[in-house]
N, C-alpha and C positions, 0 to 999 in steps of 0.2 A: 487420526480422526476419532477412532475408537479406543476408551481407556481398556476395555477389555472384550472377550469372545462373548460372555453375558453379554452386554451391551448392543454389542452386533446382532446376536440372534433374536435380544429383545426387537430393535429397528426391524430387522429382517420380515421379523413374525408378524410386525406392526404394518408393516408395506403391504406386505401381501396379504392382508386382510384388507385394509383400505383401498388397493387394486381391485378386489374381488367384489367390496361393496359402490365403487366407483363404477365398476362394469353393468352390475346389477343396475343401479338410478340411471344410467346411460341407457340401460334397454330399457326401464321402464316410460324413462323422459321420450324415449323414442315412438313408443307403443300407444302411450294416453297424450304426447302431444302437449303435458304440462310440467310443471315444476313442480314437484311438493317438496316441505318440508322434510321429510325423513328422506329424501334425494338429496337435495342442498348441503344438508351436515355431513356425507362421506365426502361431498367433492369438495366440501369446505376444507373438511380436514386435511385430506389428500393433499392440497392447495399448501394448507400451511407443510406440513409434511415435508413434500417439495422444497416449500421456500428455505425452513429449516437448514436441511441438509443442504444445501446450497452454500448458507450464512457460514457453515460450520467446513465444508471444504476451503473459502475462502477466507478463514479467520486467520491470523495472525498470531503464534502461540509467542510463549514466553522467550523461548529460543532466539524465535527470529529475531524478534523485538531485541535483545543483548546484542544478536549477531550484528542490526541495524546500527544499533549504538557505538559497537566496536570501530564499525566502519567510519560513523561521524569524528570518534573519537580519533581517527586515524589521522581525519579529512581535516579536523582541528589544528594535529601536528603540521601536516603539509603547509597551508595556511600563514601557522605561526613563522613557517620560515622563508613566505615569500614574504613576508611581513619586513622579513631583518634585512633582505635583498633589494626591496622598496625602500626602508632605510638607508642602506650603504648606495644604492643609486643614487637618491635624491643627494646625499653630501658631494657624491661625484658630480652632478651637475652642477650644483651651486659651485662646488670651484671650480670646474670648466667657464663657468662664466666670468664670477671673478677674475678666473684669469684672462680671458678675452676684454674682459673691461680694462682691464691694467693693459693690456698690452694695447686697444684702440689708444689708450689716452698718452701712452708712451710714445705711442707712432703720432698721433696728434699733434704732442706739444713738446717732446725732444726732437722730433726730426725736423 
């Protein structure tokens, strides 16, 4: 999730100022009983913040996505060879039948 420890401590440092200012609008929201503007914009923030880091636990890196494809690619081979087996069936049936046809018409009209 995080390319490095900078990174981290930047989020880190950023949470917890936004907590702090979040807490703050919360008691004041509580006290005066309204909204203001300079309230709104930490919980706004906060809000995306949140959403952010959420996007970014469930993203899908580069990796997976290869890993994903390996697997398709696997799923492709499996596939291909019930392919050839759906092939050699179907020739099998067709002359099971044939050959039931030849043999009604021989019991038909030699016996």
């Amino acid at each position: 999730m995080y390319k490095d420890k900078e990174q981290m401590m930047d989020d880190k440092i950023l949470s917890e100022f936004l907590d702090n200012a979040v807490q703050q609008a919360k008691t004041r929201i509580a006290e005066d009983g309204c909204l203001r503007t300079e309230d709104a914009v930490p919980l706004m923030l906060k809000s995306q913040f949140n959403h952010i880091a959420h996007l970014e636990r469930d993203m899908v890196t580069r990796a997976d996505f290869n890993g994903l494809k390996d697997q398709f690619s696997g799923l492709k081979d499996q596939f291909s060879g019930l392919k050839d087996q759906f092939s050699f069936l179907k020739w099998v049936i067709i002359f099971g039948f044939t050959f039931l046809a030849a043999l009604q018409m021989y019991i038909a009209f030699v016996k």
